[in-house]
C-alpha positions as CSV (number, residue, x, y, z in Angstrom):
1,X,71.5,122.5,85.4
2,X,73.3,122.4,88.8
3,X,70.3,123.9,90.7
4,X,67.4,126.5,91.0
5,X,66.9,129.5,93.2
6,X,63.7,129.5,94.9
7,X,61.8,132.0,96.4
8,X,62.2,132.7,100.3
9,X,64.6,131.2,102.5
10,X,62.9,128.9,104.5
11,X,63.6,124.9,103.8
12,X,61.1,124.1,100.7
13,X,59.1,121.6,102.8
14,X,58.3,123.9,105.6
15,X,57.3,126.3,103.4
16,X,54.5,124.2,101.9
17,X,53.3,123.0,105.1
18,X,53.3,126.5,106.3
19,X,51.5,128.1,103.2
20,X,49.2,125.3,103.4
21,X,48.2,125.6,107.1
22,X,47.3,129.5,106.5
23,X,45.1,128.0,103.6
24,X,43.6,125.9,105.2
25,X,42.6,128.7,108.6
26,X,42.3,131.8,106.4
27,X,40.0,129.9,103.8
28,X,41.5,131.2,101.0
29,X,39.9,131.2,97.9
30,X,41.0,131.2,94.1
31,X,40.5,127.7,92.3
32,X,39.3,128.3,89.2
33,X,35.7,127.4,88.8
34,X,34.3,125.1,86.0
35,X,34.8,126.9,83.2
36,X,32.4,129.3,85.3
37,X,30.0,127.4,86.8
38,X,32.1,127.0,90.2
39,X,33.6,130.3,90.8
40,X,34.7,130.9,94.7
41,X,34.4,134.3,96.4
42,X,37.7,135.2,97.1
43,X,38.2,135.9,100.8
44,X,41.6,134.8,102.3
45,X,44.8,135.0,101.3
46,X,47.7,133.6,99.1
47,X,51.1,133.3,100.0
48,X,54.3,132.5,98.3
49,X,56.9,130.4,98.7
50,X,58.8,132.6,100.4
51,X,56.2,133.6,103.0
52,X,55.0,136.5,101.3
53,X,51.1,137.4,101.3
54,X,49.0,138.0,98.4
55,X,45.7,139.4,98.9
56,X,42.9,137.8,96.3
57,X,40.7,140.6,97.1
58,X,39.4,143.1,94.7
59,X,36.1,143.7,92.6
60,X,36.1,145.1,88.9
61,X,34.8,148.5,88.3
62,X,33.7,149.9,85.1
63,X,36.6,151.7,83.1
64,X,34.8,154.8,83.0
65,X,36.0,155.4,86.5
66,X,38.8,157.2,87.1
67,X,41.6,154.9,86.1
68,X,43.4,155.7,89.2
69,X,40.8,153.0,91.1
70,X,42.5,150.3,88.8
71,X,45.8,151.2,89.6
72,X,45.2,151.3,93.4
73,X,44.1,148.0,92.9
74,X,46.8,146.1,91.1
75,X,49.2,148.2,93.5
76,X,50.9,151.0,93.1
77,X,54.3,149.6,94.0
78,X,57.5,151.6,91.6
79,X,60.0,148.9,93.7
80,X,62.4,147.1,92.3
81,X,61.8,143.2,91.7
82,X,61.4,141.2,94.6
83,X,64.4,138.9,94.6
84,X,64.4,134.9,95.0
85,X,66.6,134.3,98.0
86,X,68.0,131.2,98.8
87,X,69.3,127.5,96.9
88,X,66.5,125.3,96.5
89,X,69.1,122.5,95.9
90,X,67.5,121.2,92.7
91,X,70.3,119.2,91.2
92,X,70.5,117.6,87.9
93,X,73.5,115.3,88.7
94,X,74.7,116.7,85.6
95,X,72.9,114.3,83.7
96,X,71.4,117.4,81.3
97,X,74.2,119.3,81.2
98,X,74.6,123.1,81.9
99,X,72.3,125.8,81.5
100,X,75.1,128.1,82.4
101,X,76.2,130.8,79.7
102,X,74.8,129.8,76.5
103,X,73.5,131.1,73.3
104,X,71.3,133.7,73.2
105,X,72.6,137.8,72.8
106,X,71.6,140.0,75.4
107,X,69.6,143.3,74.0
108,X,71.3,145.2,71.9
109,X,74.7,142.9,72.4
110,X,77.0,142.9,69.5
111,X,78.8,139.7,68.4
112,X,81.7,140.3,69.4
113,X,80.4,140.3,73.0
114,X,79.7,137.5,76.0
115,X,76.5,135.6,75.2
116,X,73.9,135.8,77.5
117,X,71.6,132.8,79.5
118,X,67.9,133.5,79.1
119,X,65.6,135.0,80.5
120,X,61.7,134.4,80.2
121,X,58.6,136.2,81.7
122,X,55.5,133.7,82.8
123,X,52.2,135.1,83.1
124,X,48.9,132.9,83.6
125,X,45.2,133.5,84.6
126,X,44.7,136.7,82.8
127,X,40.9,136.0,81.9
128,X,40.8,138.4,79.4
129,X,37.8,140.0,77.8
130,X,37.2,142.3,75.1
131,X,35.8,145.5,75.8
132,X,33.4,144.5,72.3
133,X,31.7,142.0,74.3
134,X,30.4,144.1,77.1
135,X,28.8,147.7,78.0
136,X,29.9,147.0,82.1
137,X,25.7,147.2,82.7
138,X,24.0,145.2,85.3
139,X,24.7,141.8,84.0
140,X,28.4,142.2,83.8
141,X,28.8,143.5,87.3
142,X,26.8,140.5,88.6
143,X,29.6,138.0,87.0
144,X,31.8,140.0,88.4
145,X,31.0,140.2,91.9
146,X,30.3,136.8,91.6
147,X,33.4,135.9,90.9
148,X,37.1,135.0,92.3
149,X,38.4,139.0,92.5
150,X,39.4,139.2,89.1
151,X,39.6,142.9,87.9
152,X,37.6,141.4,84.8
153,X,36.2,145.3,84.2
154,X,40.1,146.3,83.6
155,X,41.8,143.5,81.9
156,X,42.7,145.7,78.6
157,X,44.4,148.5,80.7
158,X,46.3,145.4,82.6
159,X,47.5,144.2,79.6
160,X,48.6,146.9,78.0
161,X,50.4,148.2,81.3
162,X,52.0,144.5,80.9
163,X,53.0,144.4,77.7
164,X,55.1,147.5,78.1
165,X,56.4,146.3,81.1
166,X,57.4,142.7,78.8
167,X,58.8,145.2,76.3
168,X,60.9,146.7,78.7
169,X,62.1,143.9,80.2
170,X,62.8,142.3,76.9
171,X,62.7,138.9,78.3
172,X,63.7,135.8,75.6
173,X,60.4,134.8,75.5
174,X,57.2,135.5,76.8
175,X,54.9,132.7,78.0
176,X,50.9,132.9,78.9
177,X,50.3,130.1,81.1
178,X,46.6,129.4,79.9
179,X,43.5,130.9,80.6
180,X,43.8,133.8,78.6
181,X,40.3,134.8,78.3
182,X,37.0,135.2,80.2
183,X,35.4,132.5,78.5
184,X,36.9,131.5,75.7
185,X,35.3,134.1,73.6
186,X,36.4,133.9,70.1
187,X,36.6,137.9,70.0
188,X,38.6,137.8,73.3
189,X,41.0,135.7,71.8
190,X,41.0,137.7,68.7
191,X,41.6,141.1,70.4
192,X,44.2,139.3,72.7
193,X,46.4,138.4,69.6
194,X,46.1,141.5,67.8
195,X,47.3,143.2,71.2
196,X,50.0,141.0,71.8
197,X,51.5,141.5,67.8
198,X,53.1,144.6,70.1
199,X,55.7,142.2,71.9
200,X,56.3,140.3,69.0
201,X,57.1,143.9,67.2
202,X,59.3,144.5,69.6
203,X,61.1,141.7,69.2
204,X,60.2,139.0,72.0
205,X,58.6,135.8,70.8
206,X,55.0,135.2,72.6
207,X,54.8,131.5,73.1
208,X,50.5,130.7,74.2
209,X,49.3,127.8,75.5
210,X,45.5,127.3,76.4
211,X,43.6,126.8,79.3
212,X,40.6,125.1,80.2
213,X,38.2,128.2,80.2
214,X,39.5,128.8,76.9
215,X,38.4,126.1,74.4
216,X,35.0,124.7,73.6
217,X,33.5,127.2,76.2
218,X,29.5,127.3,76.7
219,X,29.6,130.0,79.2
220,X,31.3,132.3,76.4
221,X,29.3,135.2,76.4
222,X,28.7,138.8,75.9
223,X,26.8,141.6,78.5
224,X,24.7,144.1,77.5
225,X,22.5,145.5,80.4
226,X,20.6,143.3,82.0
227,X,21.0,140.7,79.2
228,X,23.8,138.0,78.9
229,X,23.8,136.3,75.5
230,X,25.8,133.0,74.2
231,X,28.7,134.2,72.0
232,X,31.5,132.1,69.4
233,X,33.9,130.0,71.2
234,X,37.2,128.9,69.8
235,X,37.8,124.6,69.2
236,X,41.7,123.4,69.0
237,X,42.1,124.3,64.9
238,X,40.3,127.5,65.7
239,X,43.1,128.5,68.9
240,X,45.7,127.5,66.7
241,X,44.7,129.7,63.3
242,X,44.4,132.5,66.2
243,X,47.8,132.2,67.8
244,X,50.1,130.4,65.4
245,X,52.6,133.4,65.4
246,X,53.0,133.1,69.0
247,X,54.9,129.6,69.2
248,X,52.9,126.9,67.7
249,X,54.8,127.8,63.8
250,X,58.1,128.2,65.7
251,X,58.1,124.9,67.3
252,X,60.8,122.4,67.0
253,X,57.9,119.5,67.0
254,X,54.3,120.1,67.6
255,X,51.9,117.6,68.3
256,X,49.8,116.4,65.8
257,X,47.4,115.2,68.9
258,X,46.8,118.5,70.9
259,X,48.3,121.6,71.1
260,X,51.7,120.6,72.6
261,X,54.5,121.9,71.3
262,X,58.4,122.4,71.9
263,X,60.3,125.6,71.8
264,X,64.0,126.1,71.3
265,X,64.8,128.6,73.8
266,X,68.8,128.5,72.5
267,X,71.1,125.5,72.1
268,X,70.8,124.0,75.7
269,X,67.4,124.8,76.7
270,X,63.7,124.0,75.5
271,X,60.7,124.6,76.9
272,X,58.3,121.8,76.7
273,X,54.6,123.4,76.4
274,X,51.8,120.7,77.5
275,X,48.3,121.1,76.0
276,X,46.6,119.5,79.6
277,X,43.0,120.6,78.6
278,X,39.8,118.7,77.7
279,X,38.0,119.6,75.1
280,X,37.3,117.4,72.4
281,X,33.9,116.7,74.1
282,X,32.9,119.9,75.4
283,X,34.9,121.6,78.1
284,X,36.1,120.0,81.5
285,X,37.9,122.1,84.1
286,X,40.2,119.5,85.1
287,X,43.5,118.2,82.8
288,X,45.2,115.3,82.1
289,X,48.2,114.4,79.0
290,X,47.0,112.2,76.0
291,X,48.4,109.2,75.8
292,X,49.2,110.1,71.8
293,X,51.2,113.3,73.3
294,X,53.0,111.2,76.0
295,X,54.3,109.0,72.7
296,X,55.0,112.2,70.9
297,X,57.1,113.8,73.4
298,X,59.0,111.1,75.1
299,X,61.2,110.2,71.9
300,X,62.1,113.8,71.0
301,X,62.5,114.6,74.9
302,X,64.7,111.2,75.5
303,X,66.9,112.1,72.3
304,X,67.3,115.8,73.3
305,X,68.2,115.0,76.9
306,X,70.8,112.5,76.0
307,X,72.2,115.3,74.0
308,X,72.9,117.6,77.2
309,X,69.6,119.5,76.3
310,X,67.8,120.7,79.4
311,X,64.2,121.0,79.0
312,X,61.9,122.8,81.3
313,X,58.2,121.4,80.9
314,X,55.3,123.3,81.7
315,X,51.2,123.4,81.2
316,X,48.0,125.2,82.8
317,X,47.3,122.3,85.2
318,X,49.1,121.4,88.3
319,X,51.5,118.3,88.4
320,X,51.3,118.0,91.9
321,X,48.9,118.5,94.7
322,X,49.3,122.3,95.9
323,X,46.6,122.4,97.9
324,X,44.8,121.4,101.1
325,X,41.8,123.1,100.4
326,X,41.0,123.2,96.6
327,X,41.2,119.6,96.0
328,X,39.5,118.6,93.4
329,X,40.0,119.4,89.3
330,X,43.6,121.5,90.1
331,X,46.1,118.5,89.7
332,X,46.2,117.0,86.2
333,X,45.4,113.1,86.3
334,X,47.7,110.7,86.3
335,X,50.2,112.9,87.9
336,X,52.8,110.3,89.1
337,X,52.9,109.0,86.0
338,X,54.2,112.6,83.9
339,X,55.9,113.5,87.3
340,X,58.3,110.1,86.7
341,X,58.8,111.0,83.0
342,X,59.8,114.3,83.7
343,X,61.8,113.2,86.6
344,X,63.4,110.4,84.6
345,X,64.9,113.4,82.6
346,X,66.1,115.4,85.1
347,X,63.9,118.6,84.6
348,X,64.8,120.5,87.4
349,X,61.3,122.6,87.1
350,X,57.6,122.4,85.9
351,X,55.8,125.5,85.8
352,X,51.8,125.9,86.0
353,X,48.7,128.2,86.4
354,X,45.2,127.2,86.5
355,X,45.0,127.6,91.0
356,X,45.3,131.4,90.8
357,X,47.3,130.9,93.8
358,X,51.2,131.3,93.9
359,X,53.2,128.2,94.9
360,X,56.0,126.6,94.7
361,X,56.5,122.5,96.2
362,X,59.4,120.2,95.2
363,X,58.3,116.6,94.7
364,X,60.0,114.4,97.5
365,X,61.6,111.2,96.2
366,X,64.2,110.4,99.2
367,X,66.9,111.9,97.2
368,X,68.6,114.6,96.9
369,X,66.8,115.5,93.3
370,X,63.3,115.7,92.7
371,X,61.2,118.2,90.4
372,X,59.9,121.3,91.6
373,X,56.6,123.0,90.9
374,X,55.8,126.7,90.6
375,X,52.4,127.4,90.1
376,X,51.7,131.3,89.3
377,X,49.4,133.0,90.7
378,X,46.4,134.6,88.2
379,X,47.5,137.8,86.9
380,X,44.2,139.6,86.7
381,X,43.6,139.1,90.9
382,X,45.8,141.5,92.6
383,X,48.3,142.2,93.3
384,X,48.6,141.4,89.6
385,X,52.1,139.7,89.9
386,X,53.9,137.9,86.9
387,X,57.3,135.9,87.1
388,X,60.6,136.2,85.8
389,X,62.8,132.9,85.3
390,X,66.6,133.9,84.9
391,X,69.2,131.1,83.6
392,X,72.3,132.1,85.9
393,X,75.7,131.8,84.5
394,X,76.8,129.1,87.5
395,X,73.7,126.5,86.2
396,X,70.9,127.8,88.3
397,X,67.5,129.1,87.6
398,X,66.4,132.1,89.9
399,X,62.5,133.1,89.6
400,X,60.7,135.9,91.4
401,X,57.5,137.7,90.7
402,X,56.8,141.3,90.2
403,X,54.1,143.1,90.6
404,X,52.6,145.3,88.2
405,X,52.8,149.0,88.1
406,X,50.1,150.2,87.1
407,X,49.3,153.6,88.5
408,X,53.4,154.1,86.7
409,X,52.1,153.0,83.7
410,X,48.8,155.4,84.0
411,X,50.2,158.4,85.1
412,X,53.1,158.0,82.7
413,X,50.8,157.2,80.0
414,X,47.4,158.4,80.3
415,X,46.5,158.4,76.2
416,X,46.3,154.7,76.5
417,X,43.1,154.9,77.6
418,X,42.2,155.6,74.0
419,X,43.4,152.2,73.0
420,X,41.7,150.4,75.9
C-alpha cells in the first residue's frame, strides 16, 4: 500500500484543528449517549475532512406522513459521488506490499478479463428499529425528540433506499460499522438480518460487527402510546446465531473471546473487524480490546503481514481522540497501545463509528508514516451519508461519502412502502 486518498485538500493536520475549532464554537452535538441514557440534542454542526458541513439536525416523523418529508430530510441530492481530493501521504514503506490490481472480478467481468482492486461500502450508526416494536404514539415521539436527530421514525425506508443503492453499487463487501439498532432489540436485529438477506442475494457479502447500544441493552424497548415497555435484548452467542451469514462463518479466524473476526477481502487484503464493546457485565458505552483478542490477532496479523498481506483494521469505537468536545467514552482504552500494534504493521487505515460525527485524523509519530482514522458519520442523522473505500490500481485507497437519495429512491419506487 503506497498511500491513501483523503478527503479535501487541505494538509491533514489543519484540517483537524480546523474541524475541531468549529466543534468546539458551533457546539456540535452527536456523541452517542449511554446506551440511551446520555443522548445530546443535536444543534451544531459536523464537518468532514475536507471542510464540508454536515448538518445533525432533523426530527423523526411518523411514516404515515407523506414519504416525501423523509426524503427532504436525508436530502434530495441525484449528484454524483463527492470525490476524495488530494494524497494523504500514508505510506507503507512497502513493508505490506501492494494493494494495487489484485484478485477480485469486477461485476459481470469474465476471466479472461483484467482483475479488479476492491471496493467496499462502510455504513455505521444506523439505530435501526422495527416498525413491530412501535405504533409512533406519544411515547415514541418523546425518545425521539429527545434524541441526537436520528430519523429513528424512518429507519426501514432508509434502509431499504440503501440497500438498493449497495446493490447498485455492487461493492465487494458491505460493512455495518456497529450500532445497528435502536436498542439492541432482539426483533430489530432480527428484522435487520432478514432485510439485509437482499444484498447477500444479490451477491455482495454483508460483513456486521456490533456496537455498544446493541448487546446486553436494558433500555431495549417497545412504544405503544403513552406506554414504553422492556423488550428481549441480544447477548454475544445470541448476535452471532442472528448474523452469522454476514461474516462471522466466512472468517479466516474468529475469535473464540469476542466477536472479532478476520475477512479475506482477496489475496492481498483483509479486513480486520474488532469486537471493542462491553458487555459481558451489562452494557457500557465506552470500548476497549480484550487482552485474549489482542493474543488472538497479533499471531495471525504478524504472519499475514510478513506475507505482503495488507490488513485494514476497523471497530465501532474510536482509536484516537476526534474530539474536543465529546471527550469522554468515544476513544477505546488503551488506545496507544492497539494504535502501536496496528502501526507496527503498517496498516495505512483504521476505520470507526460510534461519534456520529464524520472525521478523518492521522496519528502523528514524527515520520513520514503513521495510521489514519476515519470515523463515519451515523447514517440515520442527515444528511444520511455512507462511505465508499476504493483500492486504486497505483496502491492507494481513495474514500468519499455519498449521500443518500432518497426522494430518487421514493419517487422511483413508491410500492416499497408496502414492505416498510
Amino acid at each position: 500500500m503506497s498511500g491513501m486518498e483523503s478527503p479535501g485538500t487541505e494538509d491533514a493536520g489543519e484540517t483537524a484543528e480546523t474541524e475541531r475549532a468549529a466543534e468546539e464554537s458551533s457546539g456540535a452535538a452527536g456523541k452517542p449517549g449511554a446506551s440511551g441514557d446520555r443522548d445530546e440534542s443535536a444543534g451544531g454542526e459536523d464537518r468532514t475532512a475536507g471542510g464540508e458541513e454536515e448538518t445533525a439536525g432533523g426530527k423523526a416523523g411518523t411514516p404515515e406522513e407523506e414519504a416525501e418529508a423523509a426524503g427532504g430530510k436525508t436530502g434530495t441530492s441525484g449528484d454524483e459521488n463527492e470525490t476524495a481530493g488530494g494524497k494523504a501521504g500514508a505510506t507503507t514503506d512497502g513493508k505490506t506490499g501492494t494493494a494495487g490490481v489484485v484478485p477480485g472480478t469486477a461485476d459481470g467481468a469474465g476471466d479472461d478479463q483484467k482483475k479488479q482492486p476492491p471496493t467496499i461500502v462502510w455504513m455505521s450508526d444506523i439505530h435501526y428499529l422495527t416498525p413491530a416494536l412501535t405504533d409512533y404514539g406519544p411515547s415514541f415521539q418523546a425518545a425521539v425528540e429527545a434524541d441526537d436527530g436520528k430519523l429513528t421514525g424512518y429507519t426501514p425506508q432508509l434502509l431499504e433506499a440503501f440497500i438498493d443503492e449497495v446493490i447498485e453499487l455492487h461493492p465487494d463487501a458491505l460493512v455495518l460499522g456497529g450500532d445497528v439498532t435502536f436498542n439492541g432489540e432482539k426483533q430489530s436485529h432480527i428484522d435487520l438480518s432478514e432485510r439485509l438477506r437482499r444484498v447477500q442475494d444479490a451477491g455482495v457479502q454483508v460483513l456486521m460487527m456490533p456496537g455498544n447500544h446493541d448487546l446486553s441493552n436494558h433500555n431495549a424497548v417497545s412504544f405503544s402510546g403513552d406506554t414504553r415497555t422492556h423488550v428481549e435484548s441480544v447477548n454475544g452467542q445470541e448476535f452471532y446465531e442472528i448474523y452469522h451469514d454476514y461474516g462471522f462463518d466466512q472468517a479466516v479466524s474468529r475469535d473464540p473471546a469476542s466477536l472479532s473476526y478476520i475477512y479475506e477481502l482477496d489475496e492481498e487484503n483483509w479486513l480486520l473487524l474488532l469486537d471493542s464493546c462491553q458487555y459481558e457485565d451489562g452494557n457500557k458505552v465506552d470500548g476497549r480490546i480484550r487482552e485474549a483478542t489482542y493474543e488472538w490477532m497479533t499471531g495471525i496479523v504478524t504472519e499475514a503481514v510478513e506475507r505482503g498481506i495488507t490488513v485494514i483494521p476497523m471497530a465501532h469505537h474510536n482509536l484516537m481522540d476526534e474530539s474536543r468536545l465529546f471527550t469522554t467514552e468515544c476513544t477505546m482504552a488503551d488506545n496507544e497501545r492497539l494504535i502501536a500494534l496496528l502501526e507496527s504493521w503498517r496498516c495505512p487505515v483504521f476505520m470507526s463509528g460510534h461519534l456520529h460525527l464524520q472525521r478523518m485524523l492521522k496519528h502523528e509519530t514524527g515520520e513520514d508514516y503513521g495510521i489514519y482514522e476515519i470515523v463515519g458519520g451515523s447514517f440515520s442523522i442527515p444528511p444520511c451519508k455512507y462511505g465508499i473505500m476504493e483500492w486504486k490500481e497505483d496502491g492507494t485507497l481513495d474514500y468519499r461519502t455519498k449521500e443518500l437519495d432518497m426522494a430518487a429512491w421514493w419517487r422511483g419506487m413508491p410500492s416499497r412502502t408496502k414492505i416498510c
